[in-house]
Each structure stands twice: as structure tokens, then as C-alpha cells.
C-alpha positions as CSV (number, residue, x, y, z in Angstrom):
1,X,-198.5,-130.6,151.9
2,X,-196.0,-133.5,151.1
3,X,-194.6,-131.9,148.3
4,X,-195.1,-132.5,144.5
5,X,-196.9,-135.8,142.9
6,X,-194.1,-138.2,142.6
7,X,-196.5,-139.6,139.5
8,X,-197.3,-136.4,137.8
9,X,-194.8,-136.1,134.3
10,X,-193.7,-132.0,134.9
11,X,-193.9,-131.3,138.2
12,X,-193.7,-127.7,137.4
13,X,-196.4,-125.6,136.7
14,X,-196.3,-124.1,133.0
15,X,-192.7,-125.6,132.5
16,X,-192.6,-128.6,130.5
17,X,-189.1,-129.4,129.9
18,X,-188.3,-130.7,133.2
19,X,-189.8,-134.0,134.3
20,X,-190.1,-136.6,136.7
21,X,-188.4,-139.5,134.6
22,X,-190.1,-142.9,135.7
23,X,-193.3,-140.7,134.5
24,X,-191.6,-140.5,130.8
25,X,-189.5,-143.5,130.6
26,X,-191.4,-146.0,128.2
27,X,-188.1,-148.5,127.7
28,X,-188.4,-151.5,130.1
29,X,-184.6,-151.4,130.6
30,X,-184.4,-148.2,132.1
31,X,-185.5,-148.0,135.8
32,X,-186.1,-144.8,137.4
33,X,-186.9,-144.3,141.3
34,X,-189.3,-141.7,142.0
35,X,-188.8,-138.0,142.2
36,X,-185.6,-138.2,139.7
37,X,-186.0,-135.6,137.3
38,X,-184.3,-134.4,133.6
39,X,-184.2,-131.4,132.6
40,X,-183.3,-130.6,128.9
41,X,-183.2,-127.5,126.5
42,X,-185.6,-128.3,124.3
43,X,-187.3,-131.6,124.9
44,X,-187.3,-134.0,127.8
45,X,-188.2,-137.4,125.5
46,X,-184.3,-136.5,124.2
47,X,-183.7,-138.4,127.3
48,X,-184.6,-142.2,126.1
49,X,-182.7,-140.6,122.4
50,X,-179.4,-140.1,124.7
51,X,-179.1,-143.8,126.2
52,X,-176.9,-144.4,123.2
53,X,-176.5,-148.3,121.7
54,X,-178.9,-149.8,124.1
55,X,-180.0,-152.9,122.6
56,X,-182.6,-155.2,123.5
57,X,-181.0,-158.4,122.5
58,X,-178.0,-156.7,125.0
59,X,-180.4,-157.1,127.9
60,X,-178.8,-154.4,129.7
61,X,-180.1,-152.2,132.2
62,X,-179.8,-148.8,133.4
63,X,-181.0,-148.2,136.7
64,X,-181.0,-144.8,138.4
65,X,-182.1,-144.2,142.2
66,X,-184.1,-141.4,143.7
67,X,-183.6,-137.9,144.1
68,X,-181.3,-137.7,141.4
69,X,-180.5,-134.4,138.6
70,X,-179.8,-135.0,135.6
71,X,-179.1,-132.3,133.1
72,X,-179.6,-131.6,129.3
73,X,-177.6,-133.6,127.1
74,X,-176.3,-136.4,129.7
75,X,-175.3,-139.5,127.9
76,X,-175.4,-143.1,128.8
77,X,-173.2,-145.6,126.2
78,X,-174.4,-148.9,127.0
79,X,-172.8,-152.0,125.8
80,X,-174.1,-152.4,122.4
81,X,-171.5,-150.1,121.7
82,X,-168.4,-152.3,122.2
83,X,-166.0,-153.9,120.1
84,X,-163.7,-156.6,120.4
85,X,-160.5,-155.2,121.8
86,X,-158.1,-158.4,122.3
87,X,-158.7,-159.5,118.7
88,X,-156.4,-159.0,115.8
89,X,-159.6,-156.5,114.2
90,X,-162.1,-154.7,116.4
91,X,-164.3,-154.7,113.2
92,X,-167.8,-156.1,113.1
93,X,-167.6,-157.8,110.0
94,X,-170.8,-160.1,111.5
95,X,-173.1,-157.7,111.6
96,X,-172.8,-157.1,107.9
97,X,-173.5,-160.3,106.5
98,X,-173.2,-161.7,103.0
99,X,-170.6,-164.5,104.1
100,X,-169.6,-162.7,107.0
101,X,-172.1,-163.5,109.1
102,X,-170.2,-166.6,111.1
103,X,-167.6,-163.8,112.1
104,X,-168.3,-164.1,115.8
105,X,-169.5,-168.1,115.7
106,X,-168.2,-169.3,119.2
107,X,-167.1,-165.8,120.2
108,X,-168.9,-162.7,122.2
109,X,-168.4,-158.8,122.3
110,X,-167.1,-157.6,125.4
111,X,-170.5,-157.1,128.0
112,X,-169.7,-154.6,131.0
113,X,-172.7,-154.8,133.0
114,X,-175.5,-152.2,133.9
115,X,-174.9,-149.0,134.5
116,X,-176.3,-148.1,138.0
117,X,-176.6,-144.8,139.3
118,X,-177.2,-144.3,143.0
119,X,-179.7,-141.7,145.0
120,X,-179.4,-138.1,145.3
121,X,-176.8,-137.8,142.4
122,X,-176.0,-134.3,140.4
123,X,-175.1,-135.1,136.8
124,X,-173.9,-132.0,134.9
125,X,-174.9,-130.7,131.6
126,X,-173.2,-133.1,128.9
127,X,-171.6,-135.7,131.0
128,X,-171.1,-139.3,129.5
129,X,-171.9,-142.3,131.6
130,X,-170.0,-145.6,130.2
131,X,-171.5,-148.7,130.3
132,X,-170.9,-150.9,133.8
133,X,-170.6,-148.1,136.4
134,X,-171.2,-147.5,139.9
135,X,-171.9,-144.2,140.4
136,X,-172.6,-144.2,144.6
137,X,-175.2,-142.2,146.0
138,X,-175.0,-138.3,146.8
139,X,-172.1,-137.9,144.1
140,X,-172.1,-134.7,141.6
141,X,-170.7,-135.0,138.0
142,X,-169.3,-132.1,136.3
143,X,-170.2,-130.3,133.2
144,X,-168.7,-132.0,130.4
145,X,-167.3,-135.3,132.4
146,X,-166.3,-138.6,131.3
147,X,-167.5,-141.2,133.6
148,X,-165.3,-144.3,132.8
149,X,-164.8,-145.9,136.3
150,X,-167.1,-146.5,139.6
151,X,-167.7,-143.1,141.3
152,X,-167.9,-143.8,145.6
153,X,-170.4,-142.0,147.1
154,X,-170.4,-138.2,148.1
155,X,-167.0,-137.7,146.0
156,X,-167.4,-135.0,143.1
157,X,-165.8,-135.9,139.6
158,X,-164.8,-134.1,136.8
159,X,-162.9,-133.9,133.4
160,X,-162.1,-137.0,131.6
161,X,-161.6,-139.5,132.3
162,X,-163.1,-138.0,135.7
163,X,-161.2,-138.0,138.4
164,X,-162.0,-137.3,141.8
165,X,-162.1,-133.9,143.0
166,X,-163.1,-134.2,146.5
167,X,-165.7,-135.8,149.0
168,X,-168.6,-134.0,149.5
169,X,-168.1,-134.5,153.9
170,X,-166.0,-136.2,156.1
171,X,-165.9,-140.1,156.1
172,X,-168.2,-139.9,159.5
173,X,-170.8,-137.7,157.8
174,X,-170.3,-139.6,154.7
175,X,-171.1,-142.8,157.1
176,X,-174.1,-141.7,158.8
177,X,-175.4,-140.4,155.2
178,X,-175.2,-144.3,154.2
179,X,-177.1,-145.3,157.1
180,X,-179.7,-143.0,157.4
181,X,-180.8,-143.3,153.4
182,X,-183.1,-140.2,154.0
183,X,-184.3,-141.2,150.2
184,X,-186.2,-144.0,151.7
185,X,-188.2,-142.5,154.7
186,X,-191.8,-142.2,153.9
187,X,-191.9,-138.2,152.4
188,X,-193.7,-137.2,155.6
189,X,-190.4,-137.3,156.9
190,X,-188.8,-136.0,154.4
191,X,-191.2,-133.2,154.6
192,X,-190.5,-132.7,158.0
193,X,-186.6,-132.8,157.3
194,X,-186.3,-130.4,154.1
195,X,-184.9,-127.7,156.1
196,X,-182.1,-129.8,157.3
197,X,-181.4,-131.6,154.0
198,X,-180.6,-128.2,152.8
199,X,-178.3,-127.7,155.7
200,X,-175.4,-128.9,156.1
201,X,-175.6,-130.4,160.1
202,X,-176.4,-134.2,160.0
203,X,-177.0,-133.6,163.9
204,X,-180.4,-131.9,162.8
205,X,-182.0,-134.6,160.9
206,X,-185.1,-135.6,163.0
207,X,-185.6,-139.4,163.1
């Protein structure tokens, strides 16, 4: 056995309100590595219903790694959501039309990037995720955080804005973490290694 079907939607038998993402994903703009999986209260399509203001005339992405936890009412607020901050109105007056419509003619809301979230990253029940960040791999977000700025890998965040709480390891275990990228190894390996992913010795991993 090499662990569950990376391909099957609810990888858990009789339980159908946690999934393997990629599996329910239908949006084109939101790329999910295998064995990520959501977990909500009452139904895992809430996910797509969460990535808030994503627009396809945006063109903006939001691209999650593998191995990641994400809890019930996460939210994503992607750039369809912003406003003009360094004009005299932050109003959309173009969007309404009826001689408005040349409101924005030679001008263009603010565009932060994609919002990419690393491997192997905890996200708490009802964090927010703002449009253009980093979140690095192995990081954990709080219950309740909100994520306004890059998180670096292995640090834990919380409140909000979040702030850093602490790193997960030492900068050297934090290092060879990096390197290794146990997400990629084929999952015969990763077989072979669960019992030392769940440790806490990097000098166990077999390579």
C-alpha cells in the first residue's frame, strides 16, 4: 500500500466533506498539487464560493502546493477586489455605466499578483489569504488570521494582520527541509518515510 488515490474526490471512506482539492476544483485559475485537501462543515464545493472577487478578465491565479490543510471557511480575496487607493475617490464609478463608463480610460486598478501557497502548509479554520502572497512551504496559519504579507517557510502566524509567532525548527533543520522537498519524492518513499515525517528527527529521513 502507497497510501490513498491521489485522484479519488473524498479520500475517506463514508465522509464526504473532506476532499482532495485538484479532484473538485473546476476553475482553471486555481491550481492544486495533489494530495491537498479541504475540509469544510457542511460542503467542500464552498471552497471555489470562498475564493472571493476572482475574476476572469483579472487573469489571476491561485496556486497551492502539495500536502497542504486547509480548513472550513478559509478565504482567498483576489484582486478583483481592489480599489484605487492613490486617487482622490476609491469609488468605481466605471463599473456603473450610464456616462460613467470612461472613468478609468487610460488608468488601471491596483493588480497584486497571484496568490501562491507553498507545500505542506496548515491553514486554520477562517483565515483570510490577500491577494499577492507568498505563503512558504511547511508554514501553519492560525484560526481566524489575516494573511496580508509573505509568510517564510516553517514560521507560524497568527492574528491580524499576522504576525509571526515562531519558526517551526531551527534555521539548519529549516535548511535541509528546503532541500530535501520530501513532497516531491515518488510516494514510495514517502511511504517508506511516514514514520519519520511524523517525527520530529530530520536525521531519520531515509534517502
Amino acid at each position: 500500500m502507497t497510501g490513498p488515490d491521489k485522484d479519488t474526490k473524498f479520500p475517506l471512506e463514508n465522509y464526504n466533506r473532506l476532499c482532495f482539492l485538484k479532484n473538485i476544483v473546476k476553475n482553471p485559475n486555481i491550481i492544486i498539487g495533489d494530495y491537498t485537501y479541504y475540509d469544510d462543515f457542511e460542503n467542500v464545493e464552498n471552497f471555489e464560493k470562498n475564493v472571493k472577487y476572482h475574476f476572469d478578465f483579472v487573469d489571476d491565479k491561485l496556486i497551492i502546493g502539495k500536502f497542504c490543510m486547509i480548513a472550513s471557511d478559509v478565504k482567498f480575496i483576489m484582486n478583483g477586489a481592489n480599489h484605487l487607493t492613490d486617487a482622490l475617490s476609491a469609488y468605481p464609478f466605471a463599473i456603473f455605466g450610464n456616462g460613467w463608463e470612461n472613468a478609468m480610460e487610460g488608468k488601471s486598478y491596483p493588480k497584486k499578483g497571484n496568490i501562491n501557497i507553498g507545500n505542506d502548509v496548515w491553514i486554520g479554520y477562517n483565515a483570510t489569504i490577500m491577494a499577492g502572497v507568498t505563503i512558504g512551504d511547511g508554514a501553519i496559519i492560525a484560526t481566524n488570521s489575516t494573511v496580508v504579507k509573505d509568510v517564510e517557510p516553517y514560521s507560524i502566524v497568527g492574528g491580524n494582520p499576522a504576525k509571526e509567532i515562531k519558526k517551526r525548527f531551527s534555521k539548519e533543520v529549516i535548511s535541509k527541509l528546503l532541500e530535501l522537498q520530501w513532497w516531491n519524492w515518488d510516494i514510495e518513499k514517502i511511504t517508506k518515510n511516514i514514520q519519520n515525517l511524523t517525527g520530529d528527527k530530520i536525521e531519520n529521513i531515509i534517502e
